[in-house]
C-alpha positions as a Markdown table, in Angstrom:
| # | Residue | x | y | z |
|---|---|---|---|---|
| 1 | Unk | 71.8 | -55.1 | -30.0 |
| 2 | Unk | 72.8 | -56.0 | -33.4 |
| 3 | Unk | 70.6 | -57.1 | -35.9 |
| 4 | Unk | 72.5 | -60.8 | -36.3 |
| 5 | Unk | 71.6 | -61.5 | -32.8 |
| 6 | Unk | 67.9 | -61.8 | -33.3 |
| 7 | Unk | 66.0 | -65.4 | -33.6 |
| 8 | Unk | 62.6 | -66.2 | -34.3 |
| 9 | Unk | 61.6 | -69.7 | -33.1 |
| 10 | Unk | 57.9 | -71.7 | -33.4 |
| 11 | Unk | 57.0 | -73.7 | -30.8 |
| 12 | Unk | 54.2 | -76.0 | -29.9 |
| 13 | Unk | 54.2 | -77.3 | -25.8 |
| 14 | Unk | 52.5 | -81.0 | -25.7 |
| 15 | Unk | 51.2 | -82.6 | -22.2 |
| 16 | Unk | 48.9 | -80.7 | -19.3 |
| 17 | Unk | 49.2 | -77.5 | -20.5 |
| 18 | Unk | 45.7 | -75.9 | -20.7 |
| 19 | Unk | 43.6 | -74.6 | -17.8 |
| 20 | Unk | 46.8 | -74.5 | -15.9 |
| 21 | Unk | 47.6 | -70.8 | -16.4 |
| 22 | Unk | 50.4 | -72.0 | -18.8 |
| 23 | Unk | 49.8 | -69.7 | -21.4 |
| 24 | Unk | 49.4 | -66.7 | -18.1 |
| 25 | Unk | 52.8 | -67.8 | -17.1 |
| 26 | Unk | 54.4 | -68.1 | -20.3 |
| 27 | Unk | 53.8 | -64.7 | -21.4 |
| 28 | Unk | 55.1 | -63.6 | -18.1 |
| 29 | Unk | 58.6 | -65.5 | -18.5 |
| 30 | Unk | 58.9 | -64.1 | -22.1 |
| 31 | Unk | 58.2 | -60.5 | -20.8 |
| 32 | Unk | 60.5 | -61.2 | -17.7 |
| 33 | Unk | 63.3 | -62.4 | -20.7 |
| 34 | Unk | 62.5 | -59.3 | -23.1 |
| 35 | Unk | 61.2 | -61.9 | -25.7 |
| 36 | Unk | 58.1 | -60.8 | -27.9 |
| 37 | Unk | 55.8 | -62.9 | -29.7 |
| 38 | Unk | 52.6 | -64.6 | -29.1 |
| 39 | Unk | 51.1 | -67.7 | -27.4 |
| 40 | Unk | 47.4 | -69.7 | -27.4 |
| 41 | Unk | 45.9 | -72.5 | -26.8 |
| 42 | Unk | 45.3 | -75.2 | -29.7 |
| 43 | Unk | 42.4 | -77.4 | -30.5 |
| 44 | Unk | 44.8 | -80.6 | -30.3 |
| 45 | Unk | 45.2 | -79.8 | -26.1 |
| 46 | Unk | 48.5 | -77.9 | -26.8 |
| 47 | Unk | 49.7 | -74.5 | -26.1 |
| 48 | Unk | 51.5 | -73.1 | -29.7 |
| 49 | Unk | 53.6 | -69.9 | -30.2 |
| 50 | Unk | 56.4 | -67.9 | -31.3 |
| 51 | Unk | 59.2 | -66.7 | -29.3 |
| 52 | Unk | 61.5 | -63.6 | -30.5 |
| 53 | Unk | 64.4 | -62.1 | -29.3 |
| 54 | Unk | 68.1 | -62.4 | -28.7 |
| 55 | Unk | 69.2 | -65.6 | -29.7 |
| 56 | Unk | 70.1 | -66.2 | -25.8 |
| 57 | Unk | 67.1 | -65.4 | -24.8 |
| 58 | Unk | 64.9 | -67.6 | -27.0 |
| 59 | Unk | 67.3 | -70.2 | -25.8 |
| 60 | Unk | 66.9 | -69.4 | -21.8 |
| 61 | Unk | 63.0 | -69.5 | -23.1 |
| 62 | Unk | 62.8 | -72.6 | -24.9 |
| 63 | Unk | 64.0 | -74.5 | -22.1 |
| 64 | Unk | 61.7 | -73.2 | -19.9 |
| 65 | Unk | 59.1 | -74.3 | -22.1 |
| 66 | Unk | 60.5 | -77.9 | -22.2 |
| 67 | Unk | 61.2 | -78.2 | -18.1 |
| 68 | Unk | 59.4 | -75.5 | -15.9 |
| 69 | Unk | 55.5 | -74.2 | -17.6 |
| 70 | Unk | 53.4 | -73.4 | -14.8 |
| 71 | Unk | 53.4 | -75.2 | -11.4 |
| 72 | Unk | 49.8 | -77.1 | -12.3 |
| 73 | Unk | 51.3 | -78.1 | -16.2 |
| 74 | Unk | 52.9 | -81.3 | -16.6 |
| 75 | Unk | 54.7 | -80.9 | -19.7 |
| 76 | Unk | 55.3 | -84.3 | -21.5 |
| 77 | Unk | 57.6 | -82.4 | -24.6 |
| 78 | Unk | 58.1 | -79.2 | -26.5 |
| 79 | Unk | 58.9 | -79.2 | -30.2 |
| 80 | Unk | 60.7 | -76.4 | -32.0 |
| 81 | Unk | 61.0 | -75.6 | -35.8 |
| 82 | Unk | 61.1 | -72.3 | -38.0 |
| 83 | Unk | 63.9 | -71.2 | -36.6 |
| 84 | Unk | 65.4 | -68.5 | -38.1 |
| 85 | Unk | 67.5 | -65.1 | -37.7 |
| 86 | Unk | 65.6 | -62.1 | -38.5 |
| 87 | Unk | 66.6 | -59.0 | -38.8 |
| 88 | Unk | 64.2 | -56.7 | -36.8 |
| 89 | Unk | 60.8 | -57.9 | -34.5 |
| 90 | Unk | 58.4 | -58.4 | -36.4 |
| 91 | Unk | 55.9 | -57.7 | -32.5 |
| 92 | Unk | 55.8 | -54.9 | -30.3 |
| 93 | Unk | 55.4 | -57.4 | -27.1 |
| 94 | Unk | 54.4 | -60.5 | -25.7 |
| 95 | Unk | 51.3 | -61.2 | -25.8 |
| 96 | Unk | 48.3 | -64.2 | -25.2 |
| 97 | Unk | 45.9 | -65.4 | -28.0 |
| 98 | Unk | 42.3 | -66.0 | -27.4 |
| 99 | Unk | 41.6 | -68.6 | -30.2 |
């Protein structure tokens, strides 16, 4: 995989998304995708991350963070910013933040 090829993306997943096993399940679709990065829950009632990987990848990711989540979520949006190329991962795997 060339270097070019890599994106780093924030995200931050609004709607019924704790207590659902969404962050579980997230990690899970990352893995399944070869995606590192992290997720947690926030404060606010969101779920927040970052997603890293081949740039179609990310993109397979992020819009299974806007459309699918976990069968209890109901996921109202997902926002996106930070997006940027980078040249190597900067994590060794997916993994789930305990606040």
């Amino acid at each position: 995989m060339s270097c070019e090829d890599l994106l780093s993306v924030d995200y931050e997943v609004f709607g019924r998304v704790q207590g659902v096993f969404f962050r579980k399940f997230t990690q899970a679709e990352a893995k399944k995708l070869g995606l590192v990065g992290w997720v947690r829950n926030t404060e606010a009632g969101t779920v927040e991350g970052q997603l890293q990987g081949p740039g179609s990848k990310v993109a397979e990711m992020q819009s299974w963070l806007r459309t699918t989540g976990s069968p209890q979520s109901k996921i109202i949006k997902a926002e996106f910013k930070n997006e940027k190329i980078i040249k190597c991962l900067e994590h060794s795997t997916f993994k789930v933040v305990r606040s």
